[in-house]
N, C-alpha and C positions, 0 to 999 in steps of 0.2 A: 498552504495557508500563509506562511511567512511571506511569499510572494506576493502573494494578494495583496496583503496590508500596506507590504514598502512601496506599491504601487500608487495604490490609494492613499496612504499616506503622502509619497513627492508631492501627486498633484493636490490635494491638501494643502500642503508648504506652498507652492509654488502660488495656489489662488490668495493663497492669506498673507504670504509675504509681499505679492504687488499691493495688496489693496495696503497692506499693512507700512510699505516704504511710501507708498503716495498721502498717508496722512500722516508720517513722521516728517515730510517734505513739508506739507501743505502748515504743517502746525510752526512747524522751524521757522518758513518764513514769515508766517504772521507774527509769529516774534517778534523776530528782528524788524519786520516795518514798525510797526506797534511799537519796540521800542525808542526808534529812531524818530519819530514821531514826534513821541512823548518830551525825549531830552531835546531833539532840535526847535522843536517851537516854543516852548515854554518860555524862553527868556520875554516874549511879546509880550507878556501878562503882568510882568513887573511893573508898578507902576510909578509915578514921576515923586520924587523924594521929595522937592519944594511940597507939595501937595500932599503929600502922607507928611510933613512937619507939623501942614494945620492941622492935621486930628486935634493935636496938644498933648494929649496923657501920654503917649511913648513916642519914642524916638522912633525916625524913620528909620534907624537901621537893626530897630529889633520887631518892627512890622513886615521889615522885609524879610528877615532871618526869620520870623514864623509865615509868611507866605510862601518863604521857600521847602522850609518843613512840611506844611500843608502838601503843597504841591509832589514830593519826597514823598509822602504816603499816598496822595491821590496815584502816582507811579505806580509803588508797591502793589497798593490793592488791584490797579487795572493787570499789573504782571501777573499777582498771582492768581488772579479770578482767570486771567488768560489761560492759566499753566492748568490751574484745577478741571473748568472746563474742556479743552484742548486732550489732556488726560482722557476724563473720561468719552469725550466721542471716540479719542483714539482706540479706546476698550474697548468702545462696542461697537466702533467698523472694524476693528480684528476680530470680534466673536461674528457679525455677521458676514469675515468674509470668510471664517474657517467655516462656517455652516453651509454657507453656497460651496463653497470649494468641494466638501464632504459630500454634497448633493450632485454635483456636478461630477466626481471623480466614478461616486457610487453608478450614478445613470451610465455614466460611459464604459463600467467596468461591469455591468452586470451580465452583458452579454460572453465576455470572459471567463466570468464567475460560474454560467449555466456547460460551456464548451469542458472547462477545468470540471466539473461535478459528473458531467457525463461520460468522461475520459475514466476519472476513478472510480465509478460502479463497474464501468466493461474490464477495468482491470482486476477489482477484485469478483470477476468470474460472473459478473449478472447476466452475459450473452451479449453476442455483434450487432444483433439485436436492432438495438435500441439507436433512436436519431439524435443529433442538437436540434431544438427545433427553433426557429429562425424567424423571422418579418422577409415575406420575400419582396415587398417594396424598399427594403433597406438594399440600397449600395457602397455601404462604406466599407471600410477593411476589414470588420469586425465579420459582417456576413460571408464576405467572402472566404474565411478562413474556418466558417462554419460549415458554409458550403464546400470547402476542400477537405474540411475531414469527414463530411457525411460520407461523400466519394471514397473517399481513404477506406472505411469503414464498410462501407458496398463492395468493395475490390475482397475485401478479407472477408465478408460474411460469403460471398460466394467462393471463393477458394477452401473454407472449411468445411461447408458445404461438399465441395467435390471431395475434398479426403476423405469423408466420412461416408459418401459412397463408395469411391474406390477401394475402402477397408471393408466396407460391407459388400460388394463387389469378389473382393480378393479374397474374404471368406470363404464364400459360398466355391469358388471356383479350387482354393487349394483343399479344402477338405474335402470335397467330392473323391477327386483320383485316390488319394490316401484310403480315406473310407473302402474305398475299390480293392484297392489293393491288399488292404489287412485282412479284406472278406473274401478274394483269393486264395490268401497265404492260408488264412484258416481251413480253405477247404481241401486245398492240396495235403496239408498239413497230417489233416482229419480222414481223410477216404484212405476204405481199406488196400491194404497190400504196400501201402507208404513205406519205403525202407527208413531204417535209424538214420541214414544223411542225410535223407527229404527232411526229416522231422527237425533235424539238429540245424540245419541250415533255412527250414521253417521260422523257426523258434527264434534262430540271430536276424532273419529279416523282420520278423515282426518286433521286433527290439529296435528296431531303426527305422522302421514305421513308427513306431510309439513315439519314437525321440522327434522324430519331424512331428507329429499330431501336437507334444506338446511346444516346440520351436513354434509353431503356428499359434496357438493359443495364446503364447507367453507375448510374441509380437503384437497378436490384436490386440490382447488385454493394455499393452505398455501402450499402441495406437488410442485407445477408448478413454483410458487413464487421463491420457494428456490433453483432451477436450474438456471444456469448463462445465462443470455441474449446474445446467441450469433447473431441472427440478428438484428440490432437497424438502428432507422428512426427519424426523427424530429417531434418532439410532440411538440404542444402549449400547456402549463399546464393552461392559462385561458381559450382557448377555450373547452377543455375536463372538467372544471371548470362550466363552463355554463352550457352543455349538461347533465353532473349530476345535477345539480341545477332544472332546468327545470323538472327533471325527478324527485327531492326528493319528499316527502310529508311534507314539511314542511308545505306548509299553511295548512293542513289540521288540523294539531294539534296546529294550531297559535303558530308558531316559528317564529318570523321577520329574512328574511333573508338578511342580507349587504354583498356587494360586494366591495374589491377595486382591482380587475385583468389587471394585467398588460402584456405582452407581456412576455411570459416563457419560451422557449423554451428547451428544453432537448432531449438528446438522448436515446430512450430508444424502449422499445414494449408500441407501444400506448394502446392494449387491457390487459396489467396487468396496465399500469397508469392508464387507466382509473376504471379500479377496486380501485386500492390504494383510488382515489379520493372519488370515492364511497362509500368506507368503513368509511373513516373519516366525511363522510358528513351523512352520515346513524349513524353512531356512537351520531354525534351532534345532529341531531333530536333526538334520540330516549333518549339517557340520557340529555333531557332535561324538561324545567317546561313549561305550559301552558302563554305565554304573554314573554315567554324569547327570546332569538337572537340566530344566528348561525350567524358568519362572515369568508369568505374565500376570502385569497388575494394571490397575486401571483406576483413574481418579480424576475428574473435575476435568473432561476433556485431553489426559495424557493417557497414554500407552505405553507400556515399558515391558518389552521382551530381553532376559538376558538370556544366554546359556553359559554352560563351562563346552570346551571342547580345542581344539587346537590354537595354541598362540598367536596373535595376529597386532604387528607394529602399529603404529601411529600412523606412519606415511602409508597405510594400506588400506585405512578406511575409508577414504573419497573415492578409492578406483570401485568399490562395489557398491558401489552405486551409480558407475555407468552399464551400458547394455553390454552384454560379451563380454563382459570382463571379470576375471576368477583367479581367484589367488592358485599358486603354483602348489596345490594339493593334490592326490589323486584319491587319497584315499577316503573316504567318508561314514558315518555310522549306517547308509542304508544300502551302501556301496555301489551308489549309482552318481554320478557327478550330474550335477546341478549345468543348467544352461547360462546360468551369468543374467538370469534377467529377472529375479524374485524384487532384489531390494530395489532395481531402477523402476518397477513398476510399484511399488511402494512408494520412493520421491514423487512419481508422477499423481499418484493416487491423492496422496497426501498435499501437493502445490496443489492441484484441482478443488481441492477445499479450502484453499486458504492457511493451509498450517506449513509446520515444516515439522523438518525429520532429523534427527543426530545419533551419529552413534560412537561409540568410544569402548577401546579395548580392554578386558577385566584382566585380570591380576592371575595371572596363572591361566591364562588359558581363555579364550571363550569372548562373545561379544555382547554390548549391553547397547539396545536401537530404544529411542525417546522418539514416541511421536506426538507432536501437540496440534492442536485442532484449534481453529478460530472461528470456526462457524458452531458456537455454541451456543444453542435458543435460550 
């Protein structure tokens, strides 16, 4: 927006200042003739002293000292009837050259103005979408850079495009074999006569089946995350608040859970919210201690999960929130370590809407995630 204006503003100056220097010109010299004029011709007009003697009642030299007075005002008023006049056209070719300039800066910048507006919807997530749309009898610069970012815009809507099959591609093809495989393991596992090291070695493979099924999942999920929400709907963030709650295991690993859910509403895809929700509330169980808390509140578009649970530095809380990346713990409340990709599909979940995400380490232990939302109807 600042942009815009100093733009249209220069050319503004730029048209009002010419017109505005060619009548401080124009008036200056009329001055100056004018008055040169006035004092070099005047002495003509004096007239012959024998001859102003006859009048009789005054003398010729105080006929002349009031003809020269006379004429001293006849000056004056022509100067300043110059200067008052002169003034005001000055006025009003500076107001109509700042309105041409304005008219003239606006026509030429609007097709600017439409390039800049179409830029910030696709940025804030309305989809690639969408075109500049253009006069395609215009060949100036202006189209041309329209037309180069339509192109721009074409190259990237079909590129995202392609990821979004090859994720929906890569789905279908890695969960299959997995699928396969756990429905093996289960039946070797399961048929009689199995001995106790089929079983126990059953058991450790399908534990690493599990962890690849969810490795899979967690990577779509962070793939789908980070494409723009182009259909949104009205989500309550307490009531999808609940609905994971109800669903976590907290009481199983005695974690006290507190509620203060307020009425949240946001615009967004209720089934990646309710993942976000999910992740930070799985995140608080699981890195936490046996007899600690998880608290999640909700108000006016924020979210706020804390728990108590193992201490974690300042300089610690930007790395989890990239993919694969896990503080140097092993031990956990559900005693399975986490794959490093909860809170990065969270950021991603969360940019996808338009918000962002913060978190900051509590006092004894434990982590406290703020997520706020911008797309609230």
């Amino acid at each position: 927006m600042i942009g815009r204006w100093s733009v249209r503003g220069r050319l503004t100056a730029w048209y009002g200042g010419m017109f505005a220097l060619a009548g401080a010109v124009l008036l200056g010299l009329t001055y100056v003739l004018v008055r040169q004029s006035l004092e070099g011709g005047g002495t003509q007009f004096v007239p012959d002293l024998a001859a102003l003697r006859k009048l009789g009642t005054q003398s010729a030299e105080e006929l002349l000292e009031a003809f020269r007075q006379a004429k001293a005002r006849y000056r004056d008023e022509v100067l300043d009837s110059l200067l008052t006049r002169g003034a005001l056209a000055l006025v009003c070719v500076g107001l109509i050259a700042v309105a041409v300039g304005w008219l003239v800066a606006r026509r030429a910048l609007d097709p600017v103005h439409r390039i800049t507006e179409t830029a910030r919807r696709i940025a804030a997530g309305q989809g690639l979408h969408e075109r500049i749309p253009r006069d395609e009898a215009a060949r100036d610069e202006v189209a041309e850079l329209a037309a180069t970012f339509n192109a721009m815009l074409d190259r990237l809507d079909r590129s995202f495009d392609g990821q979004r099959r090859f994720v929906a591609d890569a789905s279908h093809e890695m969960r299959t074999p997995l699928a396969v495989k756990r429905a093996l393991i289960e039946v070797s596992i399961t048929r009689p006569g199995a001995s106790a090291d089929a079983r126990r070695l059953g058991a450790e493979l399908l534990e690493v089946n599990a962890r690849h099924e969810r490795l899979i999942e967690g990577l779509l999920a962070l793939a789908d995350a980070e494409t723009e929400v182009v259909e949104r709907s009205p989500a309550d963030l307490a009531e999808i608040a609940r609905h994971v709650l109800r669903q976590s295991g907290a009481g199983a690993v005695d974690v006290e859970v507190l509620r203060d859910l307020e009425p949240a509403t946001v615009a967004g895809d209720p089934v990646l919210l309710e993942r976000l929700v999910r992740n930070l509330v799985d995140n608080a169980v699981r890195h936490n201690h046996a007899g600690g808390w998880l608290k999640v509140a909700s108000r006016d578009g924020v979210l706020v999960v804390a728990n108590t649970g193992p201490e974690i530095q300042p300089y610690e809380v930007e790395g989890l929130f990239r993919p694969f990346r896990r503080l140097d713990r092993t031990r956990t409340t559900t005693g399975e370590r986490g794959l490093g990709l909860g809170l990065s599909i969270v950021r991603a979940i969360t940019a996808a809407h338009g918000g962002t995400v913060t978190a900051s380490p509590r006092a004894g232990g434990g982590l406290e995630v703020v997520v706020r939302f911008g797309g609230v109807p």
